[in-house]
C-alpha positions as CSV (number, residue, x, y, z in Angstrom):
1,X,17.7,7.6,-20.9
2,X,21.3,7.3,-21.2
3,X,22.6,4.1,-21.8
4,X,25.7,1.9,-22.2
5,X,27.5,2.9,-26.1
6,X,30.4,0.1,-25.6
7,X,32.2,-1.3,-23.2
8,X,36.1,-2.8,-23.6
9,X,38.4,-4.6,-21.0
10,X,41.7,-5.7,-21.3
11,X,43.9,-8.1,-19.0
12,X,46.9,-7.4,-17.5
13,X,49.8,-9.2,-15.6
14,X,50.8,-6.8,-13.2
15,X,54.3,-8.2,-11.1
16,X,53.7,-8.2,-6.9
17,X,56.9,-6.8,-5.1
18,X,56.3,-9.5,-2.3
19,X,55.2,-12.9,-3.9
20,X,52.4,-14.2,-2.3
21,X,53.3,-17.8,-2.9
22,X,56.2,-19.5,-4.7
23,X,53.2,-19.4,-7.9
24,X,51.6,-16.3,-6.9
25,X,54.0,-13.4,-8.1
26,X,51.7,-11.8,-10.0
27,X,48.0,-10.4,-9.9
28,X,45.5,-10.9,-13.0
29,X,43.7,-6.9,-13.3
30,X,41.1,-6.6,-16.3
31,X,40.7,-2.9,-17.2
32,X,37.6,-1.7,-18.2
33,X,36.3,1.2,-20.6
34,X,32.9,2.2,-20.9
35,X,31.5,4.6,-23.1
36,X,27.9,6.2,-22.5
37,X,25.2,7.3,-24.7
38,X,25.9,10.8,-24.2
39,X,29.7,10.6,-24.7
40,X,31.0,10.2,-20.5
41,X,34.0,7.8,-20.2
42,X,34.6,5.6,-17.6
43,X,36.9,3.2,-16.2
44,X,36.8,0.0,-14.0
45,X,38.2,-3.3,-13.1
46,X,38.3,-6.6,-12.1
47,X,40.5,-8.6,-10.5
48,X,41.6,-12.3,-9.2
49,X,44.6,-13.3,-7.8
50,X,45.8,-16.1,-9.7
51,X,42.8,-18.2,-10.8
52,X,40.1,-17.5,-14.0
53,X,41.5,-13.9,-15.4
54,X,41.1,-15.2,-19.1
55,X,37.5,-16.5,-17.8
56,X,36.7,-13.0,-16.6
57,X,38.1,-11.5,-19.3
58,X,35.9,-13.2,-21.7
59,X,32.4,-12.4,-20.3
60,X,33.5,-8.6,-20.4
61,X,34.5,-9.0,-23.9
62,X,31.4,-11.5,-25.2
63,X,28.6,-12.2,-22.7
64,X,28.7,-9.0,-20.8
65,X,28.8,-6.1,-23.8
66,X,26.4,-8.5,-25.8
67,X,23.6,-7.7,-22.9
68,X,24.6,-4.1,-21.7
69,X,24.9,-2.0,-24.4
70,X,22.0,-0.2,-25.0
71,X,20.5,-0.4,-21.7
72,X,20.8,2.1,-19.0
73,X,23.7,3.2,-17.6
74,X,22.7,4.0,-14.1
75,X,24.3,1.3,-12.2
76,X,21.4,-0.4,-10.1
77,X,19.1,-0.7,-13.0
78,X,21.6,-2.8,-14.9
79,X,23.6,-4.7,-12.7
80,X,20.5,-7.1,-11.1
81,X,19.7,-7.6,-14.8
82,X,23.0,-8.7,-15.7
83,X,23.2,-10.7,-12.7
84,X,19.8,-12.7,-13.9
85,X,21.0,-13.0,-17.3
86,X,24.6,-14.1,-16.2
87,X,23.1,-16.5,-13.6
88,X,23.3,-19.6,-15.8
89,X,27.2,-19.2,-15.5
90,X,26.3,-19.2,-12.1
91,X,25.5,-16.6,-9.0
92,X,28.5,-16.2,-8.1
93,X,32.0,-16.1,-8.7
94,X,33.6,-15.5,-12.4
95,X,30.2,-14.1,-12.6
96,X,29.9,-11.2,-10.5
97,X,33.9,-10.7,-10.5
98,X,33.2,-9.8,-14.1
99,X,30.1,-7.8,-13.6
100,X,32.3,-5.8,-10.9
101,X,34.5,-4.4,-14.5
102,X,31.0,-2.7,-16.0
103,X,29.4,-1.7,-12.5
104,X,33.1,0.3,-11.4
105,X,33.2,1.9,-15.0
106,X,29.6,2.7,-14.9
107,X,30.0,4.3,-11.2
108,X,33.0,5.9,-12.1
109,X,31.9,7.6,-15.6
110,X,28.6,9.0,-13.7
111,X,30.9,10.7,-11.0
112,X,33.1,12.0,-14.0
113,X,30.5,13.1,-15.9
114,X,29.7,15.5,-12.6
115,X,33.6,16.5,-12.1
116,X,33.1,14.8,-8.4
117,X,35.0,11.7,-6.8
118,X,32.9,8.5,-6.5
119,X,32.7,8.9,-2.7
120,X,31.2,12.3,-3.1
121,X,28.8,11.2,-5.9
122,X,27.3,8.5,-3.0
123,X,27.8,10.8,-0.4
124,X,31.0,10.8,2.2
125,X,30.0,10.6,5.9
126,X,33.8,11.1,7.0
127,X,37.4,12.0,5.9
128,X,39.5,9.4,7.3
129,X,39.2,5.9,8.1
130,X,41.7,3.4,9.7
131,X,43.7,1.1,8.1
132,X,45.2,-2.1,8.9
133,X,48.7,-3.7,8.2
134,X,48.4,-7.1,6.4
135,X,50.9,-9.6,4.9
136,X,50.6,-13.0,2.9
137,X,53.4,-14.4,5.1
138,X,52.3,-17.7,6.3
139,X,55.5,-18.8,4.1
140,X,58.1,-16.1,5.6
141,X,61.1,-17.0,8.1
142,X,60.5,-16.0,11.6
143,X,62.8,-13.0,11.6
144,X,61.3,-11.8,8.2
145,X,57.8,-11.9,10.1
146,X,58.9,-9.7,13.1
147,X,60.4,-7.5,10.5
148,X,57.4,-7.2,9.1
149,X,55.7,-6.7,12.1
150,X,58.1,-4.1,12.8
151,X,57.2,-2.3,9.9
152,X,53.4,-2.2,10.8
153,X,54.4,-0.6,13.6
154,X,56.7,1.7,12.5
155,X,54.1,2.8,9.8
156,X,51.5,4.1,12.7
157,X,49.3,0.7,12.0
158,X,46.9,0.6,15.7
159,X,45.9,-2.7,14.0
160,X,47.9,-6.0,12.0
161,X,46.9,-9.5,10.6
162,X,48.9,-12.1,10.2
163,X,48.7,-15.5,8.7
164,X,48.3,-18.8,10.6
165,X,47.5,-22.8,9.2
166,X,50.9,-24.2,9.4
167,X,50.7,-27.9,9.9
168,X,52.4,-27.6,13.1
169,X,50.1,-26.0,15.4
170,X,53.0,-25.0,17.9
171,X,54.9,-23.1,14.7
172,X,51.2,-21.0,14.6
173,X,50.7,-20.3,18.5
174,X,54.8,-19.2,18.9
175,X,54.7,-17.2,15.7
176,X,52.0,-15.2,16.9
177,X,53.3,-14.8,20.4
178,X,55.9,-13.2,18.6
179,X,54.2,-10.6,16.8
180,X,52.3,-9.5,19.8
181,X,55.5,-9.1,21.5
182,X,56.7,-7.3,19.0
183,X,53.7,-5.2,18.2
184,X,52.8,-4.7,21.8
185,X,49.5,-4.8,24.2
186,X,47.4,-2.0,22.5
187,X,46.8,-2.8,18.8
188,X,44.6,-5.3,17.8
189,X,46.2,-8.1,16.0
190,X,43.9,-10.2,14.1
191,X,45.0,-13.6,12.3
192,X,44.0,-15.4,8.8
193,X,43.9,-18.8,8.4
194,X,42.9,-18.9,4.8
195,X,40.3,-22.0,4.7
196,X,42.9,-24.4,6.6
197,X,40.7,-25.9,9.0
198,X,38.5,-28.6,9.6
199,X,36.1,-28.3,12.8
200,X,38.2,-29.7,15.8
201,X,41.9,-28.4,14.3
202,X,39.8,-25.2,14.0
203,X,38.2,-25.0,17.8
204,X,41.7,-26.5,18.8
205,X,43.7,-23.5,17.1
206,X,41.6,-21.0,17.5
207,X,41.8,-21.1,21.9
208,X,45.3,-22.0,21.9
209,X,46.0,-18.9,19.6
210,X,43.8,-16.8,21.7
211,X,46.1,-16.6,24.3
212,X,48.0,-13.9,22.3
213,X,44.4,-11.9,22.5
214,X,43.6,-12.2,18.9
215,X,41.1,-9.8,17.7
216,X,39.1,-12.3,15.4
217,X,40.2,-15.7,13.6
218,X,39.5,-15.2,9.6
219,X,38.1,-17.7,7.1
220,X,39.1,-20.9,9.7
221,X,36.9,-23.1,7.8
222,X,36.0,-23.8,3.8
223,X,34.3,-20.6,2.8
224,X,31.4,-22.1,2.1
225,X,30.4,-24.3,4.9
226,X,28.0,-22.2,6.6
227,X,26.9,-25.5,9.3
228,X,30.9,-25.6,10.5
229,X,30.9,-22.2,10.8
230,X,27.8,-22.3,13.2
231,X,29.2,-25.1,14.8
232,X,32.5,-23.4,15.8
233,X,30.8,-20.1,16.6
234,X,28.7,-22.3,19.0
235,X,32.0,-23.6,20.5
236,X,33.6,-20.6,20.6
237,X,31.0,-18.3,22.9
238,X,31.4,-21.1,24.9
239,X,35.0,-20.7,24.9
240,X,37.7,-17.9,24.0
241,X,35.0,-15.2,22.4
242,X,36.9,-15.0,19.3
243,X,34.9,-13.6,16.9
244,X,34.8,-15.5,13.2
245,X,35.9,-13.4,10.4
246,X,34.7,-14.3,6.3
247,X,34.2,-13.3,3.3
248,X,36.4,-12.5,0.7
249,X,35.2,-15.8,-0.7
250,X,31.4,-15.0,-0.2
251,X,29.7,-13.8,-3.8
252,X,26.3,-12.3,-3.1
253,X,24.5,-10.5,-0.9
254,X,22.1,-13.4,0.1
255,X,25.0,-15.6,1.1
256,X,26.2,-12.9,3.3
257,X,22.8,-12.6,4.9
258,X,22.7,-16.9,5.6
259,X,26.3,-16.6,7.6
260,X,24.4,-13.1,9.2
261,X,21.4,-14.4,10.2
262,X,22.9,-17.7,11.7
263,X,25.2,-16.1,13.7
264,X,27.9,-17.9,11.6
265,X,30.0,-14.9,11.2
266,X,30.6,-12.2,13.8
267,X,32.4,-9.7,11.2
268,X,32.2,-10.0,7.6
269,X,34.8,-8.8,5.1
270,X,33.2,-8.6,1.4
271,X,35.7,-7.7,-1.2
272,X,34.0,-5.0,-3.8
273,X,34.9,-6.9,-6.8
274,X,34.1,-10.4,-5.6
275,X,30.4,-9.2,-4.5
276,X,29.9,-7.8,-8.1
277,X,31.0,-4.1,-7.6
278,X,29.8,-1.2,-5.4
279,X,26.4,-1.7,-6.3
280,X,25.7,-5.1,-4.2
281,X,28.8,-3.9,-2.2
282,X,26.5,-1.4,-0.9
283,X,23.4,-3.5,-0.1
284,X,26.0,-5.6,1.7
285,X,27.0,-3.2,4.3
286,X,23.9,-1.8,4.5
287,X,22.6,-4.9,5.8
288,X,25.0,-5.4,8.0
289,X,25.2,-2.1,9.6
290,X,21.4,-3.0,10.2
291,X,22.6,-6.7,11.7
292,X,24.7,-4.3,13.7
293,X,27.5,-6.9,12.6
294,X,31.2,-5.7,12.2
295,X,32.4,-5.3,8.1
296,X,35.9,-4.7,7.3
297,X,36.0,-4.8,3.6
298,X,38.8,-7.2,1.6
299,X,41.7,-6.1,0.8
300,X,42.0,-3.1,-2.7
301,X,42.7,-0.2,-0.4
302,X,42.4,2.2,-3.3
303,X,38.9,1.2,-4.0
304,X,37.7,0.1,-0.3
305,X,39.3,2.9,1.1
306,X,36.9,5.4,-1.0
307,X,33.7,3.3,0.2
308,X,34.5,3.3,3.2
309,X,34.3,7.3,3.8
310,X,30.4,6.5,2.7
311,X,29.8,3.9,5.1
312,X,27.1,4.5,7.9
313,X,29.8,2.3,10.0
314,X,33.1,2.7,11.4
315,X,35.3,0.1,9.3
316,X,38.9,-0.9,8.7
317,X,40.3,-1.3,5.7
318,X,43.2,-3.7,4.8
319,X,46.4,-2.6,3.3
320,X,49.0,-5.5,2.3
321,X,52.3,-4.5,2.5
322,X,53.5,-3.2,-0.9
323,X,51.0,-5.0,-2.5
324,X,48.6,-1.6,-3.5
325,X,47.9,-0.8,-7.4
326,X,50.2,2.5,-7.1
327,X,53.1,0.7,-4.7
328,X,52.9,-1.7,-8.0
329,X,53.2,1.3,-10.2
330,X,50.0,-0.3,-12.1
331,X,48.3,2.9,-12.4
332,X,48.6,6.1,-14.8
333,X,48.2,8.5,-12.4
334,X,48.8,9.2,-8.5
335,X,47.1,6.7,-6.4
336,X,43.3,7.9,-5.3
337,X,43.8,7.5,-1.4
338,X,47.1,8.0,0.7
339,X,47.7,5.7,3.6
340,X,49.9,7.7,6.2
341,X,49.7,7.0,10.3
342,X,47.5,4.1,9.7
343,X,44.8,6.7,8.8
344,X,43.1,6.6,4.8
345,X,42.6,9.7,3.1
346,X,41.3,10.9,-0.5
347,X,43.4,12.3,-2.5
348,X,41.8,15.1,-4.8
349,X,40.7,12.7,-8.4
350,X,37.4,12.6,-10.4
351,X,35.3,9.2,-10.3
352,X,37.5,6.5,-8.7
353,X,40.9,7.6,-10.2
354,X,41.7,4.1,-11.2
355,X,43.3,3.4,-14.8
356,X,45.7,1.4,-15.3
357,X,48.7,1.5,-17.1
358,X,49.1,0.1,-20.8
359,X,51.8,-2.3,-20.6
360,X,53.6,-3.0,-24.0
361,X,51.1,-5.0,-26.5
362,X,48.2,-4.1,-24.4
């Protein structure tokens, strides 16, 4: 059997072109080595935003090496092992954002190990998938929003998403009347609101905003309150139709299934590293390709964009503007996927083709 030698991660800082948020100009990435039994190298990651990186960091360097090295390296045994052992820390959350670091290395030093690309290791059902243009641009000027907008188009994007949950409710409904305007009848614009909402602001948004023929309204409640989210999916078929987008802040696949099964979420937007990796990432859209529910997965084009050429489903996947690993020049080598036309495609690489550069003192 060959198992897990060592495993090392490392965090890094790495500066976002387009600030997210007065604080958010930066992104917290914790690169990951793995070395097997039988001498393959890998490399991972993990990743939040702007909360717990030093948190992550730590299990990968304590709590996760102390458990996985010496077991087996084949992805799926270890990871629901891990997941048990880490569970105390919880089920979710720092937890399987850290297990996400081993599970990419493991995934991608296996597809190494066979000279193949990850996507060809699990098997690619198509060549090209569609992408999205996205922005975190609740806090832009108007005119910077329609240039933006502009952009999308300009860059072949048949789809856009915007942000909404301004205190003013009129500033959300004319801001996205613009961007249709701008961006035309035929491509789908779909809007964010980022966990805003309570219930009535969100049924109250939601219908006034759908008179710019939103495609789906994302995260309009906490993440977690699976009862609002039934209650405003109720209101809603009643209503407008627009479908209820989640999931970047959902951990496990189990959650996932409770907003599924309730009919709480009509799409559902898992982000790989969130979930735990492309091990549960997997399970995920399996099950909801058996739901015969939508998935568009979060955000990392460079490392949804390769998963989703293996998908049994049709899905989008989410580019932010300028706001990719290589557009950040965060990566040694080209970037794994090209985004041209608003169409994904590989470009030639072994395992993911994700490692990161060594910043000074790193």
């Amino acid at each position: 059997m060959t198992t897990i030698a060592s495993l090392g991660a490392r965090l890094i800082r790495v500066p976002l072109t387009r600030p997210w948020a007065a604080d958010v100009t930066s992104v917290g990435v914790i690169a990951t080595h793995v070395v097997r039994s039988d001498g393959a190298e890998g490399w991972g990651f993990s990743w939040t935003p702007q909360i717990g990186a030093e948190a992550v960091l730590a299990l990968l360097q304590h709590d996760i090496p102390a458990f996985a090295v010496g077991r087996s390296a084949e992805p799926a045994e270890v990871w629901r092992e891990l997941w048990r052992h880490l569970h105390e820390a919880g089920g979710g959350g720092l937890t399987t954002i850290a297990i996400a670091g081993l599970d990419l290395a493991l995934w991608d030093a296996a597809a190494r190990a066979a000279g193949i690309s990850v996507s060809t290791s699990i098997g690619r059902r198509r060549d090209s998938v569609r992408s999205y243009g996205s922005g975190i641009n609740l806090h832009y000027e108007l005119d910077d929003l329609l240039a933006q907008a502009r952009r999308w188009v300009d860059a072949g994007f048949g789809a856009v998403k915007m942000k909404v949950g301004s205190p003013d409710l009129a500033r959300d409904v004319a801001r996205v009347a613009a961007v249709r305007d701008v961006i035309g009848p035929d491509r789908a614009l779909m809007v964010d609101a980022n966990q805003r909402w309570d219930l009535d602001r969100a049924t109250t948004a939601v219908e006034a905003l759908a008179a710019s023929d939103i495609a789906w309204i994302e995260e309009p409640l906490r993440a977690d309150d699976l009862a609002g989210h039934i209650e405003l999916a109720r209101r809603l078929r009643g209503g407008s139709g627009v479908p209820i987008a989640l999931g970047e802040n959902v951990h496990t696949r189990y959650r996932f299934d409770d907003f599924v099964r309730s009919g709480a979420a009509q799409v559902v937007q898992p982000n790989i590293v969130r979930v735990g990796g492309i091990t549960p990432f997997l399970k995920i859209a399996g099950d909801a390709h058996t739901a015969g529910i939508d998935l568009h997965p979060h955000l990392l084009p460079e490392l949804s964009g390769q998963l989703a050429l293996v998908l049994p489903q049709e899905v989008l996947v989410e580019d932010i503007e300028d706001a990719a690993f290589g557009a950040l020049g965060a990566l040694e080598t080209p970037s794994p996927v090209a985004i041209v036309d608003g169409t994904l495609t590989e470009v030639p690489h072994e395992g993911l083709g994700l490692r990161f550069t060594h910043p000074e003192g790193l």
